[in-house]
Biopython code that builds the backbone (N, CA, C, O; Angstrom):
import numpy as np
from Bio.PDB.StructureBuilder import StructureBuilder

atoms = [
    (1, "UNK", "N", (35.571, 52.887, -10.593)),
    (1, "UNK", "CA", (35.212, 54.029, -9.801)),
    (1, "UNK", "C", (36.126, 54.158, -8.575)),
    (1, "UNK", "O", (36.436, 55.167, -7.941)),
    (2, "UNK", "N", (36.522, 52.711, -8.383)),
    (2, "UNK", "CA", (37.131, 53.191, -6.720)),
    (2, "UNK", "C", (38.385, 53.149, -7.127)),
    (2, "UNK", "O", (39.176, 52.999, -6.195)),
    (3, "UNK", "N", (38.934, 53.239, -8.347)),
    (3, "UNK", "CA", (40.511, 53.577, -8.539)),
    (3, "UNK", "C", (40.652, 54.760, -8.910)),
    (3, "UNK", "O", (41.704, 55.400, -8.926)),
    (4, "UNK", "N", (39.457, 55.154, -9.269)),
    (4, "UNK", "CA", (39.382, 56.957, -9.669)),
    (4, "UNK", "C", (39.337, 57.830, -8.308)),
    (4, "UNK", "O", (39.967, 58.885, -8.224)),
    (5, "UNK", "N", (38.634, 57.377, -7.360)),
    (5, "UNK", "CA", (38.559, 57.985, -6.164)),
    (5, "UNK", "C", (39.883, 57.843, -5.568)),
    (5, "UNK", "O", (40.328, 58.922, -5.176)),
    (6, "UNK", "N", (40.573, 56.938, -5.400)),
    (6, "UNK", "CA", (42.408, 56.111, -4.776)),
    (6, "UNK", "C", (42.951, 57.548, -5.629)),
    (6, "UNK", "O", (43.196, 58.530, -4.929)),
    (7, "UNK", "N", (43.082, 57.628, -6.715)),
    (7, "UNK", "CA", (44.053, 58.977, -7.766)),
    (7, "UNK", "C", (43.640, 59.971, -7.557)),
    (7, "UNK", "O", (44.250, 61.039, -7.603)),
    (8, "UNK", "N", (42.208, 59.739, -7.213)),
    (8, "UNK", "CA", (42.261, 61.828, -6.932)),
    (8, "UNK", "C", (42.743, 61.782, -4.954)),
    (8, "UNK", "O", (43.309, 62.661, -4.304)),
    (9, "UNK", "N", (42.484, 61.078, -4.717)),
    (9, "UNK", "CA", (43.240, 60.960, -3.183)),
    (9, "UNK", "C", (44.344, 60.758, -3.157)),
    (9, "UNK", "O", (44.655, 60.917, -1.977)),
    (10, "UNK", "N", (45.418, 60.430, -3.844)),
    (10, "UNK", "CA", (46.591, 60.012, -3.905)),
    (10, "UNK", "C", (46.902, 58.843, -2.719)),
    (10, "UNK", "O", (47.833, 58.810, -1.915)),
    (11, "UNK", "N", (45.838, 57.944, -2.897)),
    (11, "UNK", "CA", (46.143, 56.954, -2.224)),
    (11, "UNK", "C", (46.488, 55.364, -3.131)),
    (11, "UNK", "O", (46.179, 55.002, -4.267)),
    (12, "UNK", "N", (46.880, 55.021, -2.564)),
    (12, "UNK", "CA", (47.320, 53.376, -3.436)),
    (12, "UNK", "C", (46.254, 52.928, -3.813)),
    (12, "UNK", "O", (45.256, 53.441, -3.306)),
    (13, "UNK", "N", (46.049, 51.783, -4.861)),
    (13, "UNK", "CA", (44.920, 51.429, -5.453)),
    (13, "UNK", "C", (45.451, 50.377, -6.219)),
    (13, "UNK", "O", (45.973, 50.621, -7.307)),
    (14, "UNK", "N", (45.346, 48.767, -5.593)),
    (14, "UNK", "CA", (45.999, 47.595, -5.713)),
    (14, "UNK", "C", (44.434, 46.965, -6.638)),
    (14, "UNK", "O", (43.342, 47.377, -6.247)),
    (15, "UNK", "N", (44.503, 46.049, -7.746)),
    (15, "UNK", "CA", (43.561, 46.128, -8.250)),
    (15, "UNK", "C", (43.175, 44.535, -8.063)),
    (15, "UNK", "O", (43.626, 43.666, -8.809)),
    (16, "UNK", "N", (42.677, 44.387, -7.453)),
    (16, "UNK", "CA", (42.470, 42.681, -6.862)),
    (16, "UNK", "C", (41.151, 42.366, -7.154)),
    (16, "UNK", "O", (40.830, 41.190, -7.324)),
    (17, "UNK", "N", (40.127, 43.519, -7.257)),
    (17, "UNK", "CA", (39.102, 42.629, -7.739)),
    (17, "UNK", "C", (39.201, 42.519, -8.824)),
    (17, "UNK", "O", (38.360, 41.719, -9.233)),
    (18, "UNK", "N", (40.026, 43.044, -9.862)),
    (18, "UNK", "CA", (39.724, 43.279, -11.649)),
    (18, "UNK", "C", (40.588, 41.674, -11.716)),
    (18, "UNK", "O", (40.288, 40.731, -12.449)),
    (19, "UNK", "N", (42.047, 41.753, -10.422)),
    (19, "UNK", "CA", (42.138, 40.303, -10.706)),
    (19, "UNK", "C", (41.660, 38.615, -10.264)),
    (19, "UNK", "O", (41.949, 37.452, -10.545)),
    (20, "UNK", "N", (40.896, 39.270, -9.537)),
    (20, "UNK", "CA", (39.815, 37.822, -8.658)),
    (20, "UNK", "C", (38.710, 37.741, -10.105)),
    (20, "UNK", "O", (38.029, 36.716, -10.093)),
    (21, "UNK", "N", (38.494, 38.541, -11.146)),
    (21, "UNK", "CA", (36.812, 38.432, -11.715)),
    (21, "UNK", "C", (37.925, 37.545, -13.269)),
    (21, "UNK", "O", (37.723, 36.547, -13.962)),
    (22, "UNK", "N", (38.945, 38.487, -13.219)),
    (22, "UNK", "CA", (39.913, 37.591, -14.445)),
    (22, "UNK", "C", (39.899, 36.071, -14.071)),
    (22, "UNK", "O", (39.451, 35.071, -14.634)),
    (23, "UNK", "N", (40.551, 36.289, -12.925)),
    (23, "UNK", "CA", (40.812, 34.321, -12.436)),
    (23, "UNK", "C", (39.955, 33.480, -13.062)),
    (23, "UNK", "O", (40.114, 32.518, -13.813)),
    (24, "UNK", "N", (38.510, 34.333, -12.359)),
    (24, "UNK", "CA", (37.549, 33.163, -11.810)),
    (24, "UNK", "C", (36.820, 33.322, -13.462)),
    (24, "UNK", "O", (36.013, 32.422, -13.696)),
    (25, "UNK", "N", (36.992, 34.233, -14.476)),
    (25, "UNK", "CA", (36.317, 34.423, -15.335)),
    (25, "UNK", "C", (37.197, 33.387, -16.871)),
    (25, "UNK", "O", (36.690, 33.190, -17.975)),
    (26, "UNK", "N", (38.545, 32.930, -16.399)),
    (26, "UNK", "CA", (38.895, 32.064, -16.887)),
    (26, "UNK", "C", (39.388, 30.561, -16.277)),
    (26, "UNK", "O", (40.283, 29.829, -16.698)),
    (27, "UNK", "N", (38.556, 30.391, -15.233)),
    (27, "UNK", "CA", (38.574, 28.882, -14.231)),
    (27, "UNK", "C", (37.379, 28.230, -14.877)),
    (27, "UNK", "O", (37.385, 27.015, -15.077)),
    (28, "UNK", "N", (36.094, 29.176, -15.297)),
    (28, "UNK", "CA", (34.919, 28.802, -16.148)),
    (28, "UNK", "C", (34.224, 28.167, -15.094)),
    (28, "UNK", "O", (33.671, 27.098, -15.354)),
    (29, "UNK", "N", (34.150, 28.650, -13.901)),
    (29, "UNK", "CA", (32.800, 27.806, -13.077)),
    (29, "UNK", "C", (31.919, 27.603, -13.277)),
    (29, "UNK", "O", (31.541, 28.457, -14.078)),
    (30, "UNK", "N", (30.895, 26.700, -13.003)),
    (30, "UNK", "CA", (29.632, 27.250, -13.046)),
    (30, "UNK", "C", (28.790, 27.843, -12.449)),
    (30, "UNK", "O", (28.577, 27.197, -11.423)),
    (31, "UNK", "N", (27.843, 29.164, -12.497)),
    (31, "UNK", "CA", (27.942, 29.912, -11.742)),
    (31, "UNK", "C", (27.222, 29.398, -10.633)),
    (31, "UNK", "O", (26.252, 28.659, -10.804)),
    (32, "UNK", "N", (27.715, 29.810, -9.249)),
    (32, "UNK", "CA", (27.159, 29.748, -7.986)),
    (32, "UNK", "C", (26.568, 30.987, -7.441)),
    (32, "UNK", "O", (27.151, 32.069, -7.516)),
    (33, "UNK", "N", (25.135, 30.792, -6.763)),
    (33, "UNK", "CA", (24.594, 31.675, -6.263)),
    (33, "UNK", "C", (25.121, 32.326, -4.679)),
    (33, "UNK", "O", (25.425, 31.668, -3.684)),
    (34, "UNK", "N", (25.106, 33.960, -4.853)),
    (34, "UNK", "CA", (25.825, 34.691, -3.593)),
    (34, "UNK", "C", (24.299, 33.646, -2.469)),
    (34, "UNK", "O", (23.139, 33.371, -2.778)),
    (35, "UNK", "N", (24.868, 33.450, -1.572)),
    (35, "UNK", "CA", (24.056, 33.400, -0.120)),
    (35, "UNK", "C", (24.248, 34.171, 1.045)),
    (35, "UNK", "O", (25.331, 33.986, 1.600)),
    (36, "UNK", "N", (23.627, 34.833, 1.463)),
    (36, "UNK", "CA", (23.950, 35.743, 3.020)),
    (36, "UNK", "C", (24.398, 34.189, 3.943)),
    (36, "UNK", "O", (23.749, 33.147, 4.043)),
    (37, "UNK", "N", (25.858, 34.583, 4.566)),
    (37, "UNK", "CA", (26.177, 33.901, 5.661)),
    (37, "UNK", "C", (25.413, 33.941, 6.766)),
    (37, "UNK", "O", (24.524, 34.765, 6.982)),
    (38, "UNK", "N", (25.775, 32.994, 7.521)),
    (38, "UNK", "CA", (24.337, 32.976, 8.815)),
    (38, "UNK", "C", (25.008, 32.298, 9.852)),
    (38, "UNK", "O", (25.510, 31.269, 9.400)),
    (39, "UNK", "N", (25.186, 32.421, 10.842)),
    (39, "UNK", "CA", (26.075, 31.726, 12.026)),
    (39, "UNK", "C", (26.169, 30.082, 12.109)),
    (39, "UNK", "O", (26.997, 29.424, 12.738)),
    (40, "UNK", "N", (24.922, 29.540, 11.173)),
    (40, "UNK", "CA", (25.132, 28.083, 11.217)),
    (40, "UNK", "C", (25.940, 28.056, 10.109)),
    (40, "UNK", "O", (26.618, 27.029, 10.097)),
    (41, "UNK", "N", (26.150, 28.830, 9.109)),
    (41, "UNK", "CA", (27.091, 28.145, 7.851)),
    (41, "UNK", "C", (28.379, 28.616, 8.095)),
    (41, "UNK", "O", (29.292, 28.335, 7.319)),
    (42, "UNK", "N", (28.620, 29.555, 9.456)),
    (42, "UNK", "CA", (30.239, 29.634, 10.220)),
    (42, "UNK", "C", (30.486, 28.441, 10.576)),
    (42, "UNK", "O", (31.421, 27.773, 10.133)),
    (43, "UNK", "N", (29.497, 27.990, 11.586)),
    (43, "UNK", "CA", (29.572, 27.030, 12.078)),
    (43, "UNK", "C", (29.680, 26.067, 11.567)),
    (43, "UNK", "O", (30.301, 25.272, 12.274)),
    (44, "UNK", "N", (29.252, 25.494, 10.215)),
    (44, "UNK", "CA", (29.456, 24.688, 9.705)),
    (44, "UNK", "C", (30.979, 24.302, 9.299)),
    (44, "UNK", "O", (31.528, 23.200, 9.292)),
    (45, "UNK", "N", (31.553, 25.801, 8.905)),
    (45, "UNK", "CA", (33.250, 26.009, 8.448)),
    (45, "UNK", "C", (33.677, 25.624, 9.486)),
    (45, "UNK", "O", (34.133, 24.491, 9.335)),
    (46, "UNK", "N", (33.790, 26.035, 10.656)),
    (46, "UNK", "CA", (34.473, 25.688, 11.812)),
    (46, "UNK", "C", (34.274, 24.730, 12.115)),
    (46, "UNK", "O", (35.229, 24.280, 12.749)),
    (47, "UNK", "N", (33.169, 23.798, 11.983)),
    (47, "UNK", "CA", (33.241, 22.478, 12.111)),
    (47, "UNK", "C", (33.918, 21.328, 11.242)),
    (47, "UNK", "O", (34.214, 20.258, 11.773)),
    (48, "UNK", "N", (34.151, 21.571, 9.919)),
    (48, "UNK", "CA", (34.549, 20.835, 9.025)),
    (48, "UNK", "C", (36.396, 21.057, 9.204)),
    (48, "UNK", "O", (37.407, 20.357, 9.165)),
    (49, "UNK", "N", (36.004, 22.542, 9.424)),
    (49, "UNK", "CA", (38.297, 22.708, 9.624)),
    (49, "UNK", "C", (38.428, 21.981, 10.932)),
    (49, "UNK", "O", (39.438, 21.284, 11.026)),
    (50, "UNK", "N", (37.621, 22.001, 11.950)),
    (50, "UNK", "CA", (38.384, 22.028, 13.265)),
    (50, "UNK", "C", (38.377, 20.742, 13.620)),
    (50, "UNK", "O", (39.364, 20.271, 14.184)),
    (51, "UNK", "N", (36.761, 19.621, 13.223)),
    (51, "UNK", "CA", (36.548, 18.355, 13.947)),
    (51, "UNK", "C", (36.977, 17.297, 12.578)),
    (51, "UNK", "O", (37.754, 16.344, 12.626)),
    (52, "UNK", "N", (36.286, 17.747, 11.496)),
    (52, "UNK", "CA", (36.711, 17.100, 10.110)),
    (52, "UNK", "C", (38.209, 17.434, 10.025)),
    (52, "UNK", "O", (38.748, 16.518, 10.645)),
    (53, "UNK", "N", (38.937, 18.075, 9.683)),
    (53, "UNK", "CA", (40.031, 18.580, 9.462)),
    (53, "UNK", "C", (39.822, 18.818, 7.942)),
    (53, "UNK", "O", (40.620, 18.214, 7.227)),
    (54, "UNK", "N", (39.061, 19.450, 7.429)),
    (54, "UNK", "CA", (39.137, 19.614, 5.834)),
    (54, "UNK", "C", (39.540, 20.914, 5.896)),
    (54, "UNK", "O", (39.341, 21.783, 6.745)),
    (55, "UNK", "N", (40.503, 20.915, 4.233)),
    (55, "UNK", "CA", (40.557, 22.439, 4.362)),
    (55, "UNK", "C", (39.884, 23.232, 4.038)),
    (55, "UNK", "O", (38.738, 22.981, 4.411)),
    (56, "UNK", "N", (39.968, 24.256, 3.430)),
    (56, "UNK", "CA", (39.528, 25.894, 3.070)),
    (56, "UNK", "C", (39.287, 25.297, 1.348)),
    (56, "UNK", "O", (38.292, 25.319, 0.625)),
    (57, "UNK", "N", (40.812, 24.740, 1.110)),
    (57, "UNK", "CA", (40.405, 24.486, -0.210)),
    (57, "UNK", "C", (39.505, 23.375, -0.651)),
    (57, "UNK", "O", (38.913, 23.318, -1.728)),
    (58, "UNK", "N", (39.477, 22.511, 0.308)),
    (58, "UNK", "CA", (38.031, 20.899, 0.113)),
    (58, "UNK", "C", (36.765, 21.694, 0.503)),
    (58, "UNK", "O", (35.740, 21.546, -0.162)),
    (59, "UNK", "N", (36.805, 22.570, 1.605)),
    (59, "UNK", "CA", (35.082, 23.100, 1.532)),
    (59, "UNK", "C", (35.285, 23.980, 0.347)),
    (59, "UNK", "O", (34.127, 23.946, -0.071)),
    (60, "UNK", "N", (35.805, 24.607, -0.345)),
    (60, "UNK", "CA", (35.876, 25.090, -1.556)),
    (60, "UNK", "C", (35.218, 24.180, -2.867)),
    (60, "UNK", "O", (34.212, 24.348, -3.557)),
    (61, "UNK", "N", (36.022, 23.400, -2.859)),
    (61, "UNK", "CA", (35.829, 22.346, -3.488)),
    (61, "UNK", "C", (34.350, 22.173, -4.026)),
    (61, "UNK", "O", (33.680, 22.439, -5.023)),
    (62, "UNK", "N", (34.212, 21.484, -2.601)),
    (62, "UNK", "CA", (32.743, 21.237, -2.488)),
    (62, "UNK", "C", (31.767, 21.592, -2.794)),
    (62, "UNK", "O", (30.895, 20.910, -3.333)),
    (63, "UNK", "N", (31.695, 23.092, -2.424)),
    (63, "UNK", "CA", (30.938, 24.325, -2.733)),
    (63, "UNK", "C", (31.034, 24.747, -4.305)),
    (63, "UNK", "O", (30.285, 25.643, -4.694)),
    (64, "UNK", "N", (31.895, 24.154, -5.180)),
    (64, "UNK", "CA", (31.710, 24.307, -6.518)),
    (64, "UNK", "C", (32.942, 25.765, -6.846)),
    (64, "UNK", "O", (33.274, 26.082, -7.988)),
    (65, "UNK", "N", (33.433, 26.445, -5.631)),
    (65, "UNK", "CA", (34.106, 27.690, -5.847)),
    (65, "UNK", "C", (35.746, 27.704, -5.793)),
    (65, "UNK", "O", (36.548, 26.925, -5.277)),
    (66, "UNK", "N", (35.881, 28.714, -6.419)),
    (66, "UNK", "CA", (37.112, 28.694, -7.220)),
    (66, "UNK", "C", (38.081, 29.263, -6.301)),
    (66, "UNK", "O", (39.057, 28.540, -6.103)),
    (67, "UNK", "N", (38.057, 30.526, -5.605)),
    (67, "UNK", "CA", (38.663, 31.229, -5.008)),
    (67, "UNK", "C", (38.577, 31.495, -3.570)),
    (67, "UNK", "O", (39.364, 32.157, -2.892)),
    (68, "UNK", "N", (37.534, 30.900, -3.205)),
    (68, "UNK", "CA", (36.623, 31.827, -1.848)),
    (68, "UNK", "C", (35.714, 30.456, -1.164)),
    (68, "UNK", "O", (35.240, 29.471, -1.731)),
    (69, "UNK", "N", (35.707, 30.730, -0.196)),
    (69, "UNK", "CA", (34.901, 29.264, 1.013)),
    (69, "UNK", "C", (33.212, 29.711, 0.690)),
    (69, "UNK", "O", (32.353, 28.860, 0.462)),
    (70, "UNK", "N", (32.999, 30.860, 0.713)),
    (70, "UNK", "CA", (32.031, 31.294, 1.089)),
    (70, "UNK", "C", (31.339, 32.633, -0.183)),
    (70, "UNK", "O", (30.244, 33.194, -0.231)),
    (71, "UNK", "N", (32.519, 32.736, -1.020)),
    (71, "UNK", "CA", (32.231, 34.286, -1.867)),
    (71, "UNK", "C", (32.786, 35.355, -1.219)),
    (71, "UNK", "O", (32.895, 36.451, -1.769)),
    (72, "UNK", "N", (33.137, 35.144, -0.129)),
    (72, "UNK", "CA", (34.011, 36.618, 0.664)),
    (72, "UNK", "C", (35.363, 35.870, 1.173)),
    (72, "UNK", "O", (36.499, 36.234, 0.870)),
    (73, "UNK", "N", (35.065, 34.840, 1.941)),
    (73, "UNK", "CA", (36.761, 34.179, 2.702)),
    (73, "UNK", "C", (37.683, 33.306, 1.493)),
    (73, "UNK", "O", (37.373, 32.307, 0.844)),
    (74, "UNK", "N", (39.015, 34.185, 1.493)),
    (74, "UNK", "CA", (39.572, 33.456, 0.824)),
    (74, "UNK", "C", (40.006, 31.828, 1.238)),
    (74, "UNK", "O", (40.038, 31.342, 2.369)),
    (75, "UNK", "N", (40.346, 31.123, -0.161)),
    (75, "UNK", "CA", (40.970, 29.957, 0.499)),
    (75, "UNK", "C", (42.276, 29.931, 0.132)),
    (75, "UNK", "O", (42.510, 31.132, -0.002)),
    (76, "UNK", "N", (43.599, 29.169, -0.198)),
    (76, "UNK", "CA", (44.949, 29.581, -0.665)),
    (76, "UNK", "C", (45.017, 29.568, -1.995)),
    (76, "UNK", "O", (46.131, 29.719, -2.497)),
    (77, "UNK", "N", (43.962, 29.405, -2.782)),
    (77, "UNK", "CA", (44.277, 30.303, -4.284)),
    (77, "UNK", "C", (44.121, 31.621, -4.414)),
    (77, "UNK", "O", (44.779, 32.400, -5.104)),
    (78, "UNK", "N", (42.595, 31.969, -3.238)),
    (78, "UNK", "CA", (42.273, 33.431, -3.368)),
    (78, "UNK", "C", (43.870, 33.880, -2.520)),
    (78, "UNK", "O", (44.795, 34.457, -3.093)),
    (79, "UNK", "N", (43.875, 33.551, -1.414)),
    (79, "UNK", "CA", (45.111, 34.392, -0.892)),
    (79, "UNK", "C", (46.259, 34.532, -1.203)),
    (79, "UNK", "O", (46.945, 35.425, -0.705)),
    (80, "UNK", "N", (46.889, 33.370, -2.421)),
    (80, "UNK", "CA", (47.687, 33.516, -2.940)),
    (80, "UNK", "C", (47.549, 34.797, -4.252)),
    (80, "UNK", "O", (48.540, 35.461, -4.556)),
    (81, "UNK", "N", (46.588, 34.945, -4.737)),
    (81, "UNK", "CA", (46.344, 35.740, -5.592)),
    (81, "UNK", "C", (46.701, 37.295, -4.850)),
    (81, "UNK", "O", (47.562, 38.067, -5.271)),
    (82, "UNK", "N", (45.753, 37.553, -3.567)),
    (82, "UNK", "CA", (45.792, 38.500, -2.963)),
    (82, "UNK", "C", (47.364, 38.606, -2.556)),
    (82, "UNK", "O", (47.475, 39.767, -2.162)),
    (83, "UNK", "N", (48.805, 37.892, -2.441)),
    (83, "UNK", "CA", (49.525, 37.958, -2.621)),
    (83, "UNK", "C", (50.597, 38.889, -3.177)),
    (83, "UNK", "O", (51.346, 39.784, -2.784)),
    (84, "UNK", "N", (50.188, 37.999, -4.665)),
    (84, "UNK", "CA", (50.495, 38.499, -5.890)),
    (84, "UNK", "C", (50.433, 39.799, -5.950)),
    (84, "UNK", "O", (51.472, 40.455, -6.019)),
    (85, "UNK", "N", (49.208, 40.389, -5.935)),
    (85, "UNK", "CA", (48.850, 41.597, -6.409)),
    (85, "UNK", "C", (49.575, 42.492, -5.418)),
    (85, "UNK", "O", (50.196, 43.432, -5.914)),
    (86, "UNK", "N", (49.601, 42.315, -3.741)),
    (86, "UNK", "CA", (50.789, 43.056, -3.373)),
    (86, "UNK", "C", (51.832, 42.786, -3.663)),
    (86, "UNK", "O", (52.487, 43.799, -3.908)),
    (87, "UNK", "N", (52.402, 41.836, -3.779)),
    (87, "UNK", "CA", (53.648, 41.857, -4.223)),
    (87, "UNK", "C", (54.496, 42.567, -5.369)),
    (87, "UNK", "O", (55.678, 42.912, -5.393)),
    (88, "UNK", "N", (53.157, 42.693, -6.603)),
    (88, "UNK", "CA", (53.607, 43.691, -8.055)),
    (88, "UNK", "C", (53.880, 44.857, -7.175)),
    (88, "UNK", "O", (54.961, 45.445, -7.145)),
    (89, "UNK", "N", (52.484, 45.257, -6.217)),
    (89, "UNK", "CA", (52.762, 46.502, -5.672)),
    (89, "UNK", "C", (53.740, 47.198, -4.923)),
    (89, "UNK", "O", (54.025, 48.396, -4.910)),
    (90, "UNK", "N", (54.338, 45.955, -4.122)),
    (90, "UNK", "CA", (55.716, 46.557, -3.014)),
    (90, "UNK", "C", (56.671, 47.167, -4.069)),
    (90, "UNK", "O", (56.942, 48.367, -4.027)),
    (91, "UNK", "N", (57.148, 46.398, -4.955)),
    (91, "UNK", "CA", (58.512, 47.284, -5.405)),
    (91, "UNK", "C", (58.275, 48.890, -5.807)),
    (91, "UNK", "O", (59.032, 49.722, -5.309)),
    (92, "UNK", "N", (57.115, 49.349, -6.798)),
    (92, "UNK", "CA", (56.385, 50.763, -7.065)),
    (92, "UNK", "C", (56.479, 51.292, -5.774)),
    (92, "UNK", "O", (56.406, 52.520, -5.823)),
    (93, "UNK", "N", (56.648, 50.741, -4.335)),
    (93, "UNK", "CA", (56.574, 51.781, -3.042)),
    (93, "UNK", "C", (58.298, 52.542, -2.979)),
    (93, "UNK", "O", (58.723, 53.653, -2.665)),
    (94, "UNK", "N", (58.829, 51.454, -3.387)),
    (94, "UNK", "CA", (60.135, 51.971, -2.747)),
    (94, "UNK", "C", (60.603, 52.212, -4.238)),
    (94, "UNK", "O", (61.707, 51.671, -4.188)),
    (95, "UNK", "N", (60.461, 52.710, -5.626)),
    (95, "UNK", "CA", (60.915, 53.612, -6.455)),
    (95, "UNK", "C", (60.928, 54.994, -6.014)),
    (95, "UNK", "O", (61.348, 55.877, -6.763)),
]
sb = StructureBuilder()
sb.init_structure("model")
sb.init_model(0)
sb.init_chain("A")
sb.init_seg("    ")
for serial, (resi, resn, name, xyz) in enumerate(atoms, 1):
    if name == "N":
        sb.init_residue(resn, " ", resi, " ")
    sb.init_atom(name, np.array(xyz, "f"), 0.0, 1.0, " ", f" {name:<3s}", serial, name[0])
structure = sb.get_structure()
């Protein structure tokens, strides 16, 4: 739907979730339940990067998830992905 809305707007339309659901739909997780974030489970991130020194990708880890700290923050697979997908896109700008 929201690439149909991007074409009749003639706006760009980079397709990152069709490739975040591919990734993670052949990484074979098991599934993890969405949770609403809550200022103690920031806090918790910021505590583990800043006093632990773990990364993005060990609380990942941990959490059982493939792409994401949390289901929304990437860690450097998700952002490498998010990458990617601009990157196909830059050269199509300057044709």
């Amino acid at each position: 739907m929201i690439a149909e809305v991007a074409a009749a707007n003639d706006v760009a339309y980079l397709p990152l979730h069709e490739r975040q659901v591919e990734e993670v739909r052949l990484a074979d997780p098991p599934p993890i339940p969405y949770r609403e974030p809550t200022p103690a489970a920031g806090l918790g991130v910021v505590l583990r990067t800043a006093v632990l020194r773990q990364s993005l990708d060990t609380i990942s880890r941990r959490r059982g998830l493939v792409r994401t700290t949390d289901h929304i923050h990437q860690n450097s697979r998700g952002a490498a992905l998010i990458a990617e997908v601009i990157d196909a896109w830059l050269p199509t700008r300057s044709a």
